[in-house]
Z-matrix of the N, CA and C atoms (Angstrom, degrees):
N
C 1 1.474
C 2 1.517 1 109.50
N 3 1.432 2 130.00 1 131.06
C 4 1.093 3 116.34 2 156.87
C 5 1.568 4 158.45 3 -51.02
N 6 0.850 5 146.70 4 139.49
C 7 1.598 6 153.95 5 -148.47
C 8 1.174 7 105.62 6 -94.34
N 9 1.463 8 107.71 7 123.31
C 10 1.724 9 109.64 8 -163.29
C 11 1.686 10 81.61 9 -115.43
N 12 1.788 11 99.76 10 146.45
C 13 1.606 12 117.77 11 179.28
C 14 1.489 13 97.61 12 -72.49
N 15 1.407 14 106.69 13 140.52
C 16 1.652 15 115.78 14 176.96
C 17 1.646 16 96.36 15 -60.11
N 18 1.433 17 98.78 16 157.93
C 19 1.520 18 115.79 17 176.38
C 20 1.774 19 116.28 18 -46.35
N 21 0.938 20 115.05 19 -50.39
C 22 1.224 21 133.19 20 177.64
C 23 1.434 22 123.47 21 -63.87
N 24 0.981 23 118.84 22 -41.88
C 25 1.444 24 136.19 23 154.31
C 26 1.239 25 126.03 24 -50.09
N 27 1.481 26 112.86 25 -49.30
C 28 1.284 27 134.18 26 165.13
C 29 1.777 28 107.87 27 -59.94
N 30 1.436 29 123.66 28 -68.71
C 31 1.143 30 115.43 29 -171.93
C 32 1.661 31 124.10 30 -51.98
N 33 1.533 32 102.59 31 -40.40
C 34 1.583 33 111.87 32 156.98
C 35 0.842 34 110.49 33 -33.04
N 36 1.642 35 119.33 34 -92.93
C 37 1.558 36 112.95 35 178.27
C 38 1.912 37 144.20 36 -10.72
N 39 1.584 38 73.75 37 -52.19
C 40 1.651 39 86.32 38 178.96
C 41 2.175 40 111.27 39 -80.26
N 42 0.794 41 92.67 40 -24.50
C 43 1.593 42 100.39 41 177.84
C 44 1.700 43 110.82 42 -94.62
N 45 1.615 44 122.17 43 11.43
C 46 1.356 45 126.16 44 -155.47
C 47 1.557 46 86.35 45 -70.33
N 48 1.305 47 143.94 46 -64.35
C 49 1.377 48 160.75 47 152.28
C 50 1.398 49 108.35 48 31.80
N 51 1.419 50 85.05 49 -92.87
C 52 1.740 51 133.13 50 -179.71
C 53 1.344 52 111.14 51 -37.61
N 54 1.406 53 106.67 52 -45.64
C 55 1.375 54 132.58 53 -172.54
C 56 1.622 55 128.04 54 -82.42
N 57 1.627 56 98.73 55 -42.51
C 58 1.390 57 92.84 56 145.44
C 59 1.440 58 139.88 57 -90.85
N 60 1.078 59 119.87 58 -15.17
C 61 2.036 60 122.48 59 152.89
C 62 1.574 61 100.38 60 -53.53
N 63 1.232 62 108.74 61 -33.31
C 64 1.968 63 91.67 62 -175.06
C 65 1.925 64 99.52 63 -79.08
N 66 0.874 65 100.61 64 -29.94
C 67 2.008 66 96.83 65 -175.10
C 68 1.400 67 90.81 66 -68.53
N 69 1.467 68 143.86 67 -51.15
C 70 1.230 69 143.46 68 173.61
C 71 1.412 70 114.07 69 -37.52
N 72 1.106 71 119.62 70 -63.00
C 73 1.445 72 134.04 71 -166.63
C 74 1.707 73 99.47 72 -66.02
N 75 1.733 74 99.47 73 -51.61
C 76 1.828 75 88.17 74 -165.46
C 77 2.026 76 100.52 75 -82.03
N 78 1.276 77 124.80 76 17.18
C 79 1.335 78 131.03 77 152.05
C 80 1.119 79 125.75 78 -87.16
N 81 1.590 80 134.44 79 -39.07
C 82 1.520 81 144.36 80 135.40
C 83 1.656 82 105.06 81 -8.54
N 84 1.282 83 90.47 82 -71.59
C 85 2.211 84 114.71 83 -152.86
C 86 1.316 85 80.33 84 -43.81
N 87 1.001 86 116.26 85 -63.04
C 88 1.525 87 147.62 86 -134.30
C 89 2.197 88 103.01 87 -71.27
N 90 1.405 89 91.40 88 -41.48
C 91 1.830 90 106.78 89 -175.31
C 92 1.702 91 94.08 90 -71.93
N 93 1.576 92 102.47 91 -48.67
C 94 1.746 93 109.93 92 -152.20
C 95 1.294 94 94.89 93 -54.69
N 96 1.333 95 110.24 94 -59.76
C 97 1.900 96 124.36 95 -178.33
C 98 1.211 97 129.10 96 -25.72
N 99 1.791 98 103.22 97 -51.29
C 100 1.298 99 118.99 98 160.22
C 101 1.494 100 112.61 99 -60.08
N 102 1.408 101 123.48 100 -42.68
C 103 1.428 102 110.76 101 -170.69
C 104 1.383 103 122.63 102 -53.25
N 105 2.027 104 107.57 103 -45.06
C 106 1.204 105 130.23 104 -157.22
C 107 1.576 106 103.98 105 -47.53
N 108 1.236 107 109.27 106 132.25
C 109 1.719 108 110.24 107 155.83
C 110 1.716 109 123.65 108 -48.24
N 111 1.868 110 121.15 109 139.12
C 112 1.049 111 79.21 110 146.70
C 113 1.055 112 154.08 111 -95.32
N 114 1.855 113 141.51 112 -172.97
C 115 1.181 114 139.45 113 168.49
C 116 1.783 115 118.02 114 -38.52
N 117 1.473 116 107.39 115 127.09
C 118 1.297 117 104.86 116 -167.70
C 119 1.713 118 100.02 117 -76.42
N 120 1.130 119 93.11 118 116.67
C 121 2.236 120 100.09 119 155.94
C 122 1.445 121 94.64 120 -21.04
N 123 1.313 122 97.06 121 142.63
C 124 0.958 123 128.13 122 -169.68
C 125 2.151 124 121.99 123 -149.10
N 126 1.457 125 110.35 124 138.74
C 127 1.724 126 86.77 125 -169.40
C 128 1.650 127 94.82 126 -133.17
N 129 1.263 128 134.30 127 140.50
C 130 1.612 129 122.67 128 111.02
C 131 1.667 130 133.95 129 45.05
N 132 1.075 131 125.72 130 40.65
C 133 1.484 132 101.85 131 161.22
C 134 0.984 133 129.97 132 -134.41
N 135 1.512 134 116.63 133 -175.17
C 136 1.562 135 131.07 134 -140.45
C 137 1.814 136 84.99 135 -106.78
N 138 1.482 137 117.41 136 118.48
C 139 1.395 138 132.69 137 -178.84
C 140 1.618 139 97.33 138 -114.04
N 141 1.678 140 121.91 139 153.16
C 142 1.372 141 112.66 140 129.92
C 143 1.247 142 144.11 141 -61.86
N 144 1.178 143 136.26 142 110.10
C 145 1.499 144 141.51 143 -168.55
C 146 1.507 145 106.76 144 -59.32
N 147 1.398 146 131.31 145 -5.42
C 148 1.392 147 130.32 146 -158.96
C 149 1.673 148 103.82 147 -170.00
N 150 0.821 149 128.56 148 151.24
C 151 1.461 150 130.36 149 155.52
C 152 1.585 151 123.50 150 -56.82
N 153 1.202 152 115.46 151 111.97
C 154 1.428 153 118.14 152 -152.67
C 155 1.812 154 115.58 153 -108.24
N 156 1.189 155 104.65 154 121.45
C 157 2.042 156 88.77 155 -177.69
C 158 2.031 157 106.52 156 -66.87
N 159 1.341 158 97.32 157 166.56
C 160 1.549 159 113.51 158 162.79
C 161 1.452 160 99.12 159 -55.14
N 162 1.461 161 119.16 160 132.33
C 163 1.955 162 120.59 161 156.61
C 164 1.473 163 103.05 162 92.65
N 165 1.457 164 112.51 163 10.42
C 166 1.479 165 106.60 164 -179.66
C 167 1.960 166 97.66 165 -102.57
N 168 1.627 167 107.89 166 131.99
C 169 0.928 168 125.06 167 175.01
C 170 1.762 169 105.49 168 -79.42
N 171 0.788 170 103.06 169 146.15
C 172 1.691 171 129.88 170 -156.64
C 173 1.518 172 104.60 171 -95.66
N 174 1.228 173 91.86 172 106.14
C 175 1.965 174 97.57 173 168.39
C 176 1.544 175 117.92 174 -133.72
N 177 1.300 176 105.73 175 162.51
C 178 1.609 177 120.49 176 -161.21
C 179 1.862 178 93.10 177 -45.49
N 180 0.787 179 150.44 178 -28.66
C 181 1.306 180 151.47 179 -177.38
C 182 1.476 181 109.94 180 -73.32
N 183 1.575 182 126.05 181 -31.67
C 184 1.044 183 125.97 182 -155.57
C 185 1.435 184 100.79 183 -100.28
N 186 1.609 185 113.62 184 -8.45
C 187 1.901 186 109.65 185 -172.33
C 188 1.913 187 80.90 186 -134.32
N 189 1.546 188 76.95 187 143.93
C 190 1.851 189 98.14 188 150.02
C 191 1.830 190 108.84 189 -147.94
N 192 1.791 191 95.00 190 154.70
C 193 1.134 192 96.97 191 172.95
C 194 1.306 193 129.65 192 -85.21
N 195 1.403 194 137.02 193 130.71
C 196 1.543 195 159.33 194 156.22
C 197 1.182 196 133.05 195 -85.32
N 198 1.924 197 121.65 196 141.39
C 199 0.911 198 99.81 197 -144.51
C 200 1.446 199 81.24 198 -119.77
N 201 1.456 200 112.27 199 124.49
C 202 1.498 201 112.81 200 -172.47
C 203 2.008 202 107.47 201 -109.79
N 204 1.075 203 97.03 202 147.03
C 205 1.881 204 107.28 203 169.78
C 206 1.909 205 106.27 204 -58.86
N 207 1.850 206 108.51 205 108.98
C 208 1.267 207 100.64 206 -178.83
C 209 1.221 208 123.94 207 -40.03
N 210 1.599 209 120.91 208 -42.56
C 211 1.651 210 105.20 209 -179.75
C 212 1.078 211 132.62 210 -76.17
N 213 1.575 212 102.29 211 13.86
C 214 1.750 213 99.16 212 165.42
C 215 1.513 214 110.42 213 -111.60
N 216 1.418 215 115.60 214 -18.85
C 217 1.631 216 115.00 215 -179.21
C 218 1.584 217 111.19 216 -45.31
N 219 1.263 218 114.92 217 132.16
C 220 1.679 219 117.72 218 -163.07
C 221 0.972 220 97.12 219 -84.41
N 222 1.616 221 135.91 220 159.73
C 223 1.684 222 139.49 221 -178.18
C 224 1.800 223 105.03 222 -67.49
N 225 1.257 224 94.71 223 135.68
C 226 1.479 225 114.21 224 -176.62
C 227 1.226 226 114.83 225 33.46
N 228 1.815 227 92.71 226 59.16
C 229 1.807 228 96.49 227 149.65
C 230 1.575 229 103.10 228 -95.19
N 231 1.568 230 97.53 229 144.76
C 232 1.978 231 110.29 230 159.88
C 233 1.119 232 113.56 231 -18.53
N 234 1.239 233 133.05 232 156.75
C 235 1.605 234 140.28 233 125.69
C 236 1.194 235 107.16 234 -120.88
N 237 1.176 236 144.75 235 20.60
C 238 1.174 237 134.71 236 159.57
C 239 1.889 238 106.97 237 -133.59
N 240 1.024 239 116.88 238 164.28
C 241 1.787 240 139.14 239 -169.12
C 242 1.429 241 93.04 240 -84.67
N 243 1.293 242 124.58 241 -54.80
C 244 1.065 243 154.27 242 171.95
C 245 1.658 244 110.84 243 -24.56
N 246 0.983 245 108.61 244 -35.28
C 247 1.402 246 131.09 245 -172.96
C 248 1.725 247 123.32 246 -78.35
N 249 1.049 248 84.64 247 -78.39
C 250 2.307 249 108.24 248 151.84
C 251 1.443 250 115.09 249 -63.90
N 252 1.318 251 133.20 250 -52.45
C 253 1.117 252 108.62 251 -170.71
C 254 1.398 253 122.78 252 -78.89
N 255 1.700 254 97.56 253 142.63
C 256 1.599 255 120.88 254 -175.71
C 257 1.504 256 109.21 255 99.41
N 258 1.565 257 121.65 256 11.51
C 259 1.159 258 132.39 257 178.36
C 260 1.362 259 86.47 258 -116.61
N 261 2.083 260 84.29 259 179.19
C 262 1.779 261 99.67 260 -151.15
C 263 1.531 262 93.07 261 -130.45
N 264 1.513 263 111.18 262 134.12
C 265 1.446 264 117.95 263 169.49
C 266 1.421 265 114.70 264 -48.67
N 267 1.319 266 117.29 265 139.99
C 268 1.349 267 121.81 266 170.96
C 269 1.808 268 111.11 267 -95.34
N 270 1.152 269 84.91 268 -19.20
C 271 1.832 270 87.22 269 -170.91
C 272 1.965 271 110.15 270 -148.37
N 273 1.108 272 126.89 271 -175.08
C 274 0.874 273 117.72 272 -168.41
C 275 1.733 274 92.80 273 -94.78
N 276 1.606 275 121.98 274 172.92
C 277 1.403 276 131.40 275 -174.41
C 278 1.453 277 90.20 276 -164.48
N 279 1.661 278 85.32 277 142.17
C 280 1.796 279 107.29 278 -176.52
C 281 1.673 280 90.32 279 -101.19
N 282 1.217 281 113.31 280 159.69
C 283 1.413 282 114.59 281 170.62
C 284 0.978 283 123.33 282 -70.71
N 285 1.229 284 114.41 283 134.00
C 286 1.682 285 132.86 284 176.54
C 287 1.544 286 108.99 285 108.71
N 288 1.326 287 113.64 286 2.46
C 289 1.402 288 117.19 287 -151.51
C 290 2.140 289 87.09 288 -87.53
N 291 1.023 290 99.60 289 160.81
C 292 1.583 291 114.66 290 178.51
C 293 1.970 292 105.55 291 -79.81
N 294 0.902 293 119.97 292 150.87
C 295 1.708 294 122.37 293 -173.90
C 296 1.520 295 85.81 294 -120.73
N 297 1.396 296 98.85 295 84.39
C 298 1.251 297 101.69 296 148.61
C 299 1.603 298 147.67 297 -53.73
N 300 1.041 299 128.78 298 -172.13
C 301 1.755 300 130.37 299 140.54
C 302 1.446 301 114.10 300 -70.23
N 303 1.652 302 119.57 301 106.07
C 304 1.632 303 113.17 302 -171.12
C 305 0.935 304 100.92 303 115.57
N 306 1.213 305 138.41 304 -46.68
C 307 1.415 306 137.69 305 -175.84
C 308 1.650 307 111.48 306 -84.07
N 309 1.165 308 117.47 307 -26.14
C 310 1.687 309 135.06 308 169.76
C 311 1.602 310 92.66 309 -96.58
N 312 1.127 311 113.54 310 128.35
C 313 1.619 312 103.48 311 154.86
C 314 1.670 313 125.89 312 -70.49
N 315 1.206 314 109.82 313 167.30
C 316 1.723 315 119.54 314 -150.72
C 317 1.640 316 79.24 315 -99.25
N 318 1.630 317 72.26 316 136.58
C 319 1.891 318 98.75 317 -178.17
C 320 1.717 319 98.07 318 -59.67
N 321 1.306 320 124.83 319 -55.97
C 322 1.631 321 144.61 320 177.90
C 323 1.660 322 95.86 321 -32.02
N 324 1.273 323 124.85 322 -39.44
C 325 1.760 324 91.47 323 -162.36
C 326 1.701 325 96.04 324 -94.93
N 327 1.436 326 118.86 325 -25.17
C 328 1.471 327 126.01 326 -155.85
C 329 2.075 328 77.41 327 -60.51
N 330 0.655 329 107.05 328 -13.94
C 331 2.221 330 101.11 329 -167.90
C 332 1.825 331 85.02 330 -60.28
N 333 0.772 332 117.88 331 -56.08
C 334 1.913 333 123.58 332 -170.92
C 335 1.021 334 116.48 333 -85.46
N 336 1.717 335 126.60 334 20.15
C 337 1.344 336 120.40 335 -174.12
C 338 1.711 337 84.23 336 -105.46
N 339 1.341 338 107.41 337 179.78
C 340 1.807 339 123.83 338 173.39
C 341 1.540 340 117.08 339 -73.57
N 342 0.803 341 106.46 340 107.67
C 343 1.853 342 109.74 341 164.28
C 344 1.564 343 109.70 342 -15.86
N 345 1.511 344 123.63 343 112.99
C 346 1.460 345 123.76 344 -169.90
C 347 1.428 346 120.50 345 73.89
N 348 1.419 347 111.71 346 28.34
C 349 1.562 348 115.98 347 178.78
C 350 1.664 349 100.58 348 -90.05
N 351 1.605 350 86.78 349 159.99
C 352 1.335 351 116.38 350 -179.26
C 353 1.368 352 108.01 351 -132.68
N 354 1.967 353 102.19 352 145.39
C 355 1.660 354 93.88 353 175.32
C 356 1.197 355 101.94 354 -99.85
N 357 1.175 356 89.61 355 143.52
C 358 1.766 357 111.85 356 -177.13
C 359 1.362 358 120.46 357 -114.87
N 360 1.429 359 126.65 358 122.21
C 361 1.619 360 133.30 359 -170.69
C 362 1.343 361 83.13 360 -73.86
N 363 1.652 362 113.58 361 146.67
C 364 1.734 363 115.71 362 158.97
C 365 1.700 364 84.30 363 -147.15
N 366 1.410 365 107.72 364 137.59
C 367 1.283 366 112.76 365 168.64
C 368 2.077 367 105.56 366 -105.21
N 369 0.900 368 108.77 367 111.82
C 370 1.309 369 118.68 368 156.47
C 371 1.098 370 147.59 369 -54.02
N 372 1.820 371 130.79 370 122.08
C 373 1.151 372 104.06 371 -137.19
C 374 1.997 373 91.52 372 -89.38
N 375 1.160 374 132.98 373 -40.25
C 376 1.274 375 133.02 374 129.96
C 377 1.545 376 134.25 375 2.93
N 378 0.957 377 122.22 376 43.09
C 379 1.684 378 130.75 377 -178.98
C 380 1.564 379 103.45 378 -34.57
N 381 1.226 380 91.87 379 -64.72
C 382 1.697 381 90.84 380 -152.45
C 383 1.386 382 98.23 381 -62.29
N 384 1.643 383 133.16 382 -30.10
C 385 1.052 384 116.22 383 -164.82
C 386 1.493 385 112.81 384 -80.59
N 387 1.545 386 117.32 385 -29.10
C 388 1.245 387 125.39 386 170.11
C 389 1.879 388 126.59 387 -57.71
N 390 1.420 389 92.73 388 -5.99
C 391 1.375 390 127.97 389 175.89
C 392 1.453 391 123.53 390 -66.43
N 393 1.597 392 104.19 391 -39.16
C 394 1.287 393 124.13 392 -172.85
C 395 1.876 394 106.76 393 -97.86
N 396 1.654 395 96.22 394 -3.12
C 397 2.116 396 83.06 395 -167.10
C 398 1.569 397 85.37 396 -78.48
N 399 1.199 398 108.09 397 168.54
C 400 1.538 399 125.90 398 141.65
C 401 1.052 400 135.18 399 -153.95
N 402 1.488 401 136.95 400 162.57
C 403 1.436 402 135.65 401 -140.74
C 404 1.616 403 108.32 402 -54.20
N 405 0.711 404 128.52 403 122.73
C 406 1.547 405 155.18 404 170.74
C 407 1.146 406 130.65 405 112.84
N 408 1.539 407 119.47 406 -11.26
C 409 1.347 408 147.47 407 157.59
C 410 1.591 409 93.69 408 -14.54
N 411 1.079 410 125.82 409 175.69
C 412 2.044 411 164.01 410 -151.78
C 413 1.480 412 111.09 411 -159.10
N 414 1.152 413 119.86 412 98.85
C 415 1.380 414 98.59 413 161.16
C 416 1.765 415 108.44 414 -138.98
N 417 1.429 416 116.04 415 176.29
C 418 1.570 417 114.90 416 -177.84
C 419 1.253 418 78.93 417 -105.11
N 420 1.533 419 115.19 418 171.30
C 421 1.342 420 139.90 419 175.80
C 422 1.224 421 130.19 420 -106.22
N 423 1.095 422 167.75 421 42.35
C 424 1.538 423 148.63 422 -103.30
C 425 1.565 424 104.58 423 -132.00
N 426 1.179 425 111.01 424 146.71
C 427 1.786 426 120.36 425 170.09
C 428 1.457 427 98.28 426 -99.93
N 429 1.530 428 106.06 427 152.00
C 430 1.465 429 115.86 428 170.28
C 431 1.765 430 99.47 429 -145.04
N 432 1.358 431 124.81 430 111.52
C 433 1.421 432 133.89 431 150.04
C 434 1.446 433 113.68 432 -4.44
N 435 1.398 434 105.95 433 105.50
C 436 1.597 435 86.64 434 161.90
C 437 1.904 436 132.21 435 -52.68
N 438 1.043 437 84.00 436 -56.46
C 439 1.869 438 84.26 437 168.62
C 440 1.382 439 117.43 438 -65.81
N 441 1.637 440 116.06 439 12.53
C 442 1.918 441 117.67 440 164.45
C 443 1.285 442 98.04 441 98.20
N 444 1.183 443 120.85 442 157.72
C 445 1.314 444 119.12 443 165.08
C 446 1.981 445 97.29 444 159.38
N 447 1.121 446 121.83 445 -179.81
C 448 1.376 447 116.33 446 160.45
C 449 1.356 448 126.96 447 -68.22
N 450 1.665 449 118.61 448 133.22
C 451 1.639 450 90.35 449 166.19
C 452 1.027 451 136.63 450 -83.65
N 453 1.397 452 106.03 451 -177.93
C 454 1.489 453 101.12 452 178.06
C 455 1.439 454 103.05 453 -118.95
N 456 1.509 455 122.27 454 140.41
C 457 1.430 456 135.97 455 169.68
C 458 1.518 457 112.87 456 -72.46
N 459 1.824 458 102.33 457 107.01
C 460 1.613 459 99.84 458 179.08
C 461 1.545 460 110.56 459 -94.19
N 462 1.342 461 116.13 460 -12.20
C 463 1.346 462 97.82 461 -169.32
C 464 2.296 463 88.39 462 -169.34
N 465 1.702 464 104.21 463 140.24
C 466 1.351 465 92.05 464 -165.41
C 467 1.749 466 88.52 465 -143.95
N 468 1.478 467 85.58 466 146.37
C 469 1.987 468 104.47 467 -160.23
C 470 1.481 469 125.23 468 56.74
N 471 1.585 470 114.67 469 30.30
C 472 1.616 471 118.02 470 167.47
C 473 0.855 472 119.71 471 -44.38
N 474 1.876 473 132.69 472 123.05
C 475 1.580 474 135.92 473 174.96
C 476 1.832 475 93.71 474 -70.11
N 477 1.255 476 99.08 475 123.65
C 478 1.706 477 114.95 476 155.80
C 479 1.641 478 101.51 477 -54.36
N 480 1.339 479 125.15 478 116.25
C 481 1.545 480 115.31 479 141.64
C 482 1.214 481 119.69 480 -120.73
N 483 1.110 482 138.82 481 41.70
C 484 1.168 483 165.91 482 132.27
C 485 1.440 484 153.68 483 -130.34
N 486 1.375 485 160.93 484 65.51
C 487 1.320 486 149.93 485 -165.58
C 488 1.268 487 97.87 486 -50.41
N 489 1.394 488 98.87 487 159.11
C 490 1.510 489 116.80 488 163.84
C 491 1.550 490 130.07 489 -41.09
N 492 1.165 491 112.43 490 135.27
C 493 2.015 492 105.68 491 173.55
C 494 1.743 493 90.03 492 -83.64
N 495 1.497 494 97.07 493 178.73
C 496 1.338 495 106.80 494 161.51
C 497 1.164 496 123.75 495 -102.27
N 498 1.402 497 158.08 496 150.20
C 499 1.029 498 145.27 497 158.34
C 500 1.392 499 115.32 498 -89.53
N 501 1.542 500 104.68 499 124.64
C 502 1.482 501 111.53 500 -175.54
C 503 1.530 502 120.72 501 -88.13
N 504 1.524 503 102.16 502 157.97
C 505 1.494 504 110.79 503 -154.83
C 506 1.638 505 105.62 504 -74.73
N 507 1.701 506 129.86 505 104.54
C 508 1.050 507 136.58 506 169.27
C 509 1.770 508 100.42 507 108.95
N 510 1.157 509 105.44 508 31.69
C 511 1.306 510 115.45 509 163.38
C 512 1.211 511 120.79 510 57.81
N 513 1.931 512 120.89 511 60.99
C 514 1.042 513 132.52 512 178.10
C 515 1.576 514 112.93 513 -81.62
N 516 1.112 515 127.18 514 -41.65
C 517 1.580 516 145.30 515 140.06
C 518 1.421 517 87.95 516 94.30
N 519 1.146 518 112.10 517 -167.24
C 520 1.658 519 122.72 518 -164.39
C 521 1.283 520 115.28 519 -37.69
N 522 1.752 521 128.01 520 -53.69
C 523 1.415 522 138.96 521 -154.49
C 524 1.541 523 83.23 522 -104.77
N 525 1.405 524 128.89 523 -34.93
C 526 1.654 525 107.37 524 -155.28
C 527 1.581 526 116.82 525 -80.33
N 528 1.396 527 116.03 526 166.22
C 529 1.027 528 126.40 527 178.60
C 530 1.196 529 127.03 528 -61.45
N 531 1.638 530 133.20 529 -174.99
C 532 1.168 531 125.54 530 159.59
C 533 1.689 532 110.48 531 110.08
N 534 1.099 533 118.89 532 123.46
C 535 1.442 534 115.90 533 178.15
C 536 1.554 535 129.21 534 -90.38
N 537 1.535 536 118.39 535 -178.30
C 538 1.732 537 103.70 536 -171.08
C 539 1.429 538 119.55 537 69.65
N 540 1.183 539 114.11 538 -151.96
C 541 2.005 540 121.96 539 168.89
C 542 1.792 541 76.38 540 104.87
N 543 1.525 542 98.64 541 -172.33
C 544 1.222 543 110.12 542 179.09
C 545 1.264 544 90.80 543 -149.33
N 546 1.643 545 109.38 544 167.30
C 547 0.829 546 123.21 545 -146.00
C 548 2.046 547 126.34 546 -90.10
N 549 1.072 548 140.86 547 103.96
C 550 1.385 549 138.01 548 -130.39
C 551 1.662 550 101.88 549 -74.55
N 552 0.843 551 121.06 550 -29.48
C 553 1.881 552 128.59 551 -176.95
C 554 1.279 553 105.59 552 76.98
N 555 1.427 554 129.74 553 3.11
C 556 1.105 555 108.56 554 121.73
C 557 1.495 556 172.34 555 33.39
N 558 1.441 557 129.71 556 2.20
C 559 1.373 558 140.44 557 -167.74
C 560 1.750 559 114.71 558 -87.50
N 561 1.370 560 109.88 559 157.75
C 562 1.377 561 101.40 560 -175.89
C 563 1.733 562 86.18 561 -130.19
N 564 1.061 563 121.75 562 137.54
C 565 1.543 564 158.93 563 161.75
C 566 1.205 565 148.76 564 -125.72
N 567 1.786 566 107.08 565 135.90
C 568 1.454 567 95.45 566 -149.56
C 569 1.617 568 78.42 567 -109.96
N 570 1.343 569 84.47 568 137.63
C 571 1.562 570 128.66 569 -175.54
C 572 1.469 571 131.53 570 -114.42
N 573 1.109 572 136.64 571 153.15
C 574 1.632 573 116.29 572 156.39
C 575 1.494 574 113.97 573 -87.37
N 576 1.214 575 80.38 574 161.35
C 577 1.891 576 79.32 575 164.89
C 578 1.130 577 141.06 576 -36.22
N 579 0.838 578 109.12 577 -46.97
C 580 1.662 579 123.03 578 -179.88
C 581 1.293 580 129.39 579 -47.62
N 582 1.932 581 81.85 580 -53.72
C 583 1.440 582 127.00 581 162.92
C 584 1.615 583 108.96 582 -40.99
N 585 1.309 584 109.48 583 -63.62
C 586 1.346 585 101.27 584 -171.78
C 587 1.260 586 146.06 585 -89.18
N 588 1.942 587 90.61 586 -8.76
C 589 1.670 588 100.04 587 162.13
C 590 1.558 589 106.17 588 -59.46
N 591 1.368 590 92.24 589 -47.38
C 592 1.726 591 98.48 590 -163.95
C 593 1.747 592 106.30 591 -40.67
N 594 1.699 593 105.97 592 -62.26
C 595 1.339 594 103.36 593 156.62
C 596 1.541 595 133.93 594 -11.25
N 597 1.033 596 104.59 595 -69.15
C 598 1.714 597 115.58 596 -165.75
C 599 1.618 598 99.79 597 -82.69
N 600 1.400 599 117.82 598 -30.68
C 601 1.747 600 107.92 599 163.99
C 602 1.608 601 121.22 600 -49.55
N 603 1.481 602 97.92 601 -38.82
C 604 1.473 603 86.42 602 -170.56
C 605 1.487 604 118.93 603 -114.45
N 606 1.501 605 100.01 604 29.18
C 607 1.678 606 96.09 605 -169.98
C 608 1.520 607 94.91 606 -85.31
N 609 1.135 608 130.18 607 -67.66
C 610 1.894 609 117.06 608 165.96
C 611 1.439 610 119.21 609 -12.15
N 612 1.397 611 107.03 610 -76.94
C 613 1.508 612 103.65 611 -172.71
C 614 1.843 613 125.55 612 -76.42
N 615 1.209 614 106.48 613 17.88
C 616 1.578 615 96.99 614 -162.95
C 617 1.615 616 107.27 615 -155.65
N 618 1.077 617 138.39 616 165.65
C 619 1.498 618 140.43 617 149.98
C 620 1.341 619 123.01 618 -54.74
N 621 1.111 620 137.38 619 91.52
C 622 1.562 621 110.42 620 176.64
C 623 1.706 622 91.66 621 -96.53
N 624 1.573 623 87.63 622 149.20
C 625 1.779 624 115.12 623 -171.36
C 626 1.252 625 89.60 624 -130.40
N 627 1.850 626 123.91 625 173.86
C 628 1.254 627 136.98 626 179.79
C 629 1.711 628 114.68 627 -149.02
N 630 1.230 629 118.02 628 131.28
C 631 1.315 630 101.56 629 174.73
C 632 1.180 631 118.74 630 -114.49
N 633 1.529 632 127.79 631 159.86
C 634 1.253 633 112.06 632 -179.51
C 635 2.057 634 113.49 633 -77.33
N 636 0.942 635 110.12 634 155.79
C 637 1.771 636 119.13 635 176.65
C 638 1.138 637 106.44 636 -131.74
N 639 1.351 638 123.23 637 172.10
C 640 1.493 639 145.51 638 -171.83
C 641 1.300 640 108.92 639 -102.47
């Protein structure tokens, strides 16, 4: 009588196929894995959570942490919240952007500002001269009528904590590239309150100019 293949033998056989495309496949998985790079390092930083104005004091709402590729993290950005918050923008920030040094104003000048100051954006109608302040500078503030008239003093001995950025040619803006632009007039100053409504009343209707003080 003939000799029948044990069960097992038999089912092998019939699945031999199947079985070798799967040794193929789990040798693939197995090569690619090895090929893959690894994951690039990676760090920690301190982003704006929102698009933020100049003079806005910084709260847990206003930063989150991101996890950026080390060789692009810019020199002495945050990694901690801890860091920025309860400090005051120096300049404006688009979201997602890193809060740099410069971009927060420096703890060092707020020591000579007024008890209850605020930084205050004032754009100048004077570029070039707003060109020449820089951070710690003095200046008075004054409105002048467009159609002439006397001014009026909105705000007198403002600490400069900021000069002007430039605005670059084709709208590179704070982070973008590109050299030249001229200069925006621009300044941020810490002010009082009073100071800075007054500010923002008359920047529509009037010139505001700045002089330097002692």
């Amino acid at each position: 009588m003939p000799r029948h293949p044990p069960p097992l033998r038999l089912l092998l056989w019939r699945l031999r196929v199947p079985l070798t495309a799967l040794a193929f496949l789990a040798c693939g998985t197995v090569a690619v894995a090895a090929l893959r790079p690894a994951p690039e390092p990676s760090v920690a930083v301190v982003v704006a959570a929102r698009a933020l104005e100049p003079g806005t004091e910084l709260e847990d709402r206003d930063v989150r942490l991101a996890r950026w590729p080390e060789r692009l993290v810019p020199h002495g950005a945050p990694s901690s919240a801890d860091l920025v918050v309860g400090r005051t923008l120096a300049v404006e920030v688009p979201a997602g952007a890193p809060l740099l040094p410069g971009v927060v104003a420096d703890d060092a000048l707020w020591a000579g500002a007024p008890s209850g100051a605020v930084a205050a954006p004032v754009r100048l109608a004077d570029a070039e001269f707003a060109q020449m302040l820089r951070a710690g500078d003095r200046v008075d503030v004054l409105a002048v009528a467009h159609e002439g008239g006397p001014a009026d003093r909105l705000a007198r001995g403002a600490l400069v904590l900021r000069g002007p950025a430039r605005e670059e040619e084709g709208g590179g803006g704070l982070f973008g590239g590109g050299a030249g632009g001229a200069s925006s007039g621009l300044v941020i100053l810490a002010v009082t309150e009073h100071e800075a409504a007054s500010i923002a009343e008359h920047t529509a209707s009037s010139a505001v100019v700045a002089v330097l003080v002692q």
